[in-house]
N, C-alpha and C positions, 0 to 999 in steps of 0.2 A: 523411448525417452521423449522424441518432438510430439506424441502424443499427450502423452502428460503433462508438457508444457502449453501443447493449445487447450487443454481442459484446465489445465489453473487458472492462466488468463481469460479464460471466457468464464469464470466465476467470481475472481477479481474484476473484471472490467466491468463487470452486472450486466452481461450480453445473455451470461445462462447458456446451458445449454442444449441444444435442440429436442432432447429426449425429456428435457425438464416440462411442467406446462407451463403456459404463457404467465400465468397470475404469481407460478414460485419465484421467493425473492431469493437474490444472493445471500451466498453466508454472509454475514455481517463480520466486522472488523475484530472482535472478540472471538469469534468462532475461530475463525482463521487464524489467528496466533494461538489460540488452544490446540487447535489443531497441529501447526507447527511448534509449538512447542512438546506436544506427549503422543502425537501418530502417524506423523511423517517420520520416513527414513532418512538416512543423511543424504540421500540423491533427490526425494523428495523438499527436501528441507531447503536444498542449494538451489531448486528450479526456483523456489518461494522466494527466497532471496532473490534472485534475475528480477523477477517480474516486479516486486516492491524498488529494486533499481530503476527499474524502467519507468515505472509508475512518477518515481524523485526527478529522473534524467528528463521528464513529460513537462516536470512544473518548471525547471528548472529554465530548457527551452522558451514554455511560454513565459517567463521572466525575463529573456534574455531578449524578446519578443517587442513584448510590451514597454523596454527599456531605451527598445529602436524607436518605437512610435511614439517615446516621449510621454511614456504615460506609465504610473506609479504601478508598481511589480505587485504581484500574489502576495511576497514576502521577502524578506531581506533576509538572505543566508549568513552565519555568519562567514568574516573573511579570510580567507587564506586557509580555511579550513576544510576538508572531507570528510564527509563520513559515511561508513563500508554500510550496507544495507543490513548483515548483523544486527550492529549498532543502531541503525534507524528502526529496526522491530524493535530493540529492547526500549526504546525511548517511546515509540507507541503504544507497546504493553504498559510500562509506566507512565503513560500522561491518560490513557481510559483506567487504570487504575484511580489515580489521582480525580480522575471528574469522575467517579462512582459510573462509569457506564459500561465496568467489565465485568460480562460479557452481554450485556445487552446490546441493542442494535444500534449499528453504529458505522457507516462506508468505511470501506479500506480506505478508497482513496482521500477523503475527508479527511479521516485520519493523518496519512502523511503527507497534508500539504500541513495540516496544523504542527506535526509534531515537529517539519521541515524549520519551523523561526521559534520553537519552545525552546 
């Protein structure tokens, strides 16, 4: 299992990985929720969730960050509210929906810093 979760993230993160060659891009943002949604298993499914947490929990830091040093955030969450990483795929399948860019190429993580203040 901690395998599979360092080969998610190093496809997420666009690190690639090492068996990849230098020039292959990561999957883009639409592959990977295609993918997560019709050929992951549900243990595959829940690592893909972590990592799109992690990825939210990254911006969210650097906001909290950028808020110390007095200088205008990534984005303004909204307040008193959470939302489960579920949730944040289905609002990034729906917002590259919406801007016709699914499944073309498109960062994961682009994606959930945009879909984070949509």
């Amino acid at each position: 299992m901690k395998i599979r979760v360092v080969i998610w993230a190093a496809l997420i993160s666009g690190i690639g990985l090492a068996i990849e060659p230098s020039h292959a891009e990561p999957p883009n943002a639409g592959r990977l929720l295609e993918m997560y949604d019709h050929e992951l298993d549900e243990g595959a499914q829940k690592e893909f969730e972590l990592i799109i947490s992690y990825i939210a929990d990254g911006f969210g830091w650097a906001n909290a960050e950028l808020r110390r040093r007095k200088t205008p955030p990534l984005y303004c969450p909204p307040p008193k509210m959470a939302i489960t990483a579920p949730q944040l795929i289905d609002i990034c399948a729906a917002q590259l929906l919406r801007i016709n860019r699914y499944p073309i190429r498109y960062p994961i993580k682009l994606l959930v810093l945009r879909c984070s203040f949509h």
